[in-house]
C-alpha positions, 0 to 999 in steps of 0.5 A: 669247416671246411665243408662242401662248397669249401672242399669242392672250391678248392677242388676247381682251384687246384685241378688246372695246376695239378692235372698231368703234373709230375710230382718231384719232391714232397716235404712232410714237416708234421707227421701228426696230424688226425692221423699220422702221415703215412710213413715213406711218402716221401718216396712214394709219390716223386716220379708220379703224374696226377691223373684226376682230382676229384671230391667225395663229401668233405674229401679231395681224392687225387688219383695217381698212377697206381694209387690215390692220394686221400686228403681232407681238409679237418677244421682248419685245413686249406690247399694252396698253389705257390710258385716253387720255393715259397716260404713255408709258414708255421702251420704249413705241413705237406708240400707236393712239389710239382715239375712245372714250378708250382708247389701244393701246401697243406696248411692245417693250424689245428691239424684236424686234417688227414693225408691217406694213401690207398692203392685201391679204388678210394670209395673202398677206404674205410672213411669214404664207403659209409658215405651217403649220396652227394647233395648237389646231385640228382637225387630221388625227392624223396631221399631225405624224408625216407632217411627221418622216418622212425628218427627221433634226433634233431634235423640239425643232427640228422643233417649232419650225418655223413650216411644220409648226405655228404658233406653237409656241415652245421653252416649249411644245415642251419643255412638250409633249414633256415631256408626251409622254416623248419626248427633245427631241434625238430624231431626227423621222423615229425616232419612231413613229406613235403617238408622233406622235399623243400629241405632237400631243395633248400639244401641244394639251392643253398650249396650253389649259392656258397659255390657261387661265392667261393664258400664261406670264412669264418676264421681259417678257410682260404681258396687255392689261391688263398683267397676268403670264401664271401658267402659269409655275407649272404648267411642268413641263420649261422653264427648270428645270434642276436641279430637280426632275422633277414626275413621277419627282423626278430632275432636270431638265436643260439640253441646247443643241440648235442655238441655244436649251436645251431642258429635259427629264427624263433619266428620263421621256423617250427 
């Protein structure tokens, strides 16, 4: 968390304020993050115009003139647009203060996150060149059933494998198997072609729906414009053990499959 429909509603959000803006000054009030913030950023970037941004998997790329701008948002991260001279919070630690009056602040309460810059295309950085396709592209039906064949881990997990989808984080995964009536704990390489392909659709139509609804809040996402993702109302499976079944009214349980639960109905899925 944050993960694809988070990232990519960030994305929309920050892009009409960053599109041709010059950036005239940057404040780094934490260097340690997942990684340390690269050393004369702080010189690096004023005087730079951004050119695009763009999304791969869980990762913002702002593309720079002579270089890029690699951000990923960790557990906790968010992006926000303030008007210049906005107090900064306690967790707030990175300005790009921008020409138009505007400031971007990364605000990371846990500092999973990471800033990168790279002066080569960004799908050649180390963290991004292993990453498998984008789920809410055009996809070959049966991409996700060739990438379970011969696979004994769990769905769950297999989902979760940046080289097999980008971005798919465990809300989703659970939303769309969920969707699918497939067992979060069912072996890849056991479940059928078909199966596969309605995975892979429930998957894409799950994301949209997120999109839709700004993604989901659980306890630190914000938009751009520091605003809750509602999709947390529509969640069917995720984090609501106990509860419910939306679909057959038994309740929702709670299974540790490797180091995070995943959520499923006993009933609906096998």
């Amino acid at each position: 968390m944050p993960e694809l429909p988070e990232v990519e509603t960030t994305r929309r959000g920050i892009t009409p304020y960053l599109l041709g803006a010059r950036v005239t000054r940057v404040v780094v009030r934490a260097r340690r993050l997942r990684w340390p913030v690269p050393e004369k950023l702080e010189q690096l970037l004023p005087g730079r115009r951004v050119h695009r941004v763009e999304r791969r998997g869980k990762y913002l790329l702002l593309e720079m003139e002579g270089g890029w701008l690699i951000l990923h948002l960790g557990m906790s991260g968010s992006l926000c647009v303030f008007p210049l001279g906005t107090p900064p919070q306690r967790h707030d630690h990175l300005d790009l203060e921008l020409a138009g009056g505007d400031l971007l602040r990364l605000r990371d309460p846990r500092r999973f996150g990471s800033i990168h810059w790279s002066t080569r295309p960004p799908l050649e950085h180390p963290l991004l060149r292993t990453l498998g396709p984008e789920p809410l592209e055009r996809l070959h039906p049966d991409h996700l059933y060739r990438c379970t064949r011969g696979r004994g881990t769990a769905i769950r997990n297999l989902l979760l494998d940046g080289r097999v989808l980008a971005g798919i984080g465990n809300i989703y995964a659970n939303e769309a198997l969920f969707e699918a009536g497939i067992h979060p704990g069912r072996a890849a390489g056991r479940i059928s072609r078909e199966r596969c392909r309605l995975l892979q659709r429930s998957l894409r139509a799950v994301l949209r729906r997120a999109l839709a609804r700004g993604g989901t809040t659980l306890r630190d996402f914000r938009s751009s414009r520091n605003q809750p993702g509602y999709f947390r109302m529509q969640l069917k499976a995720y984090g609501r053990a106990d509860q419910p079944c939306r679909r057959c009214d038994g309740a929702i349980r709670g299974l540790r499959i490797g180091q995070r639960t995943a959520y499923y109905c006993p009933r609906c899925q096998h």
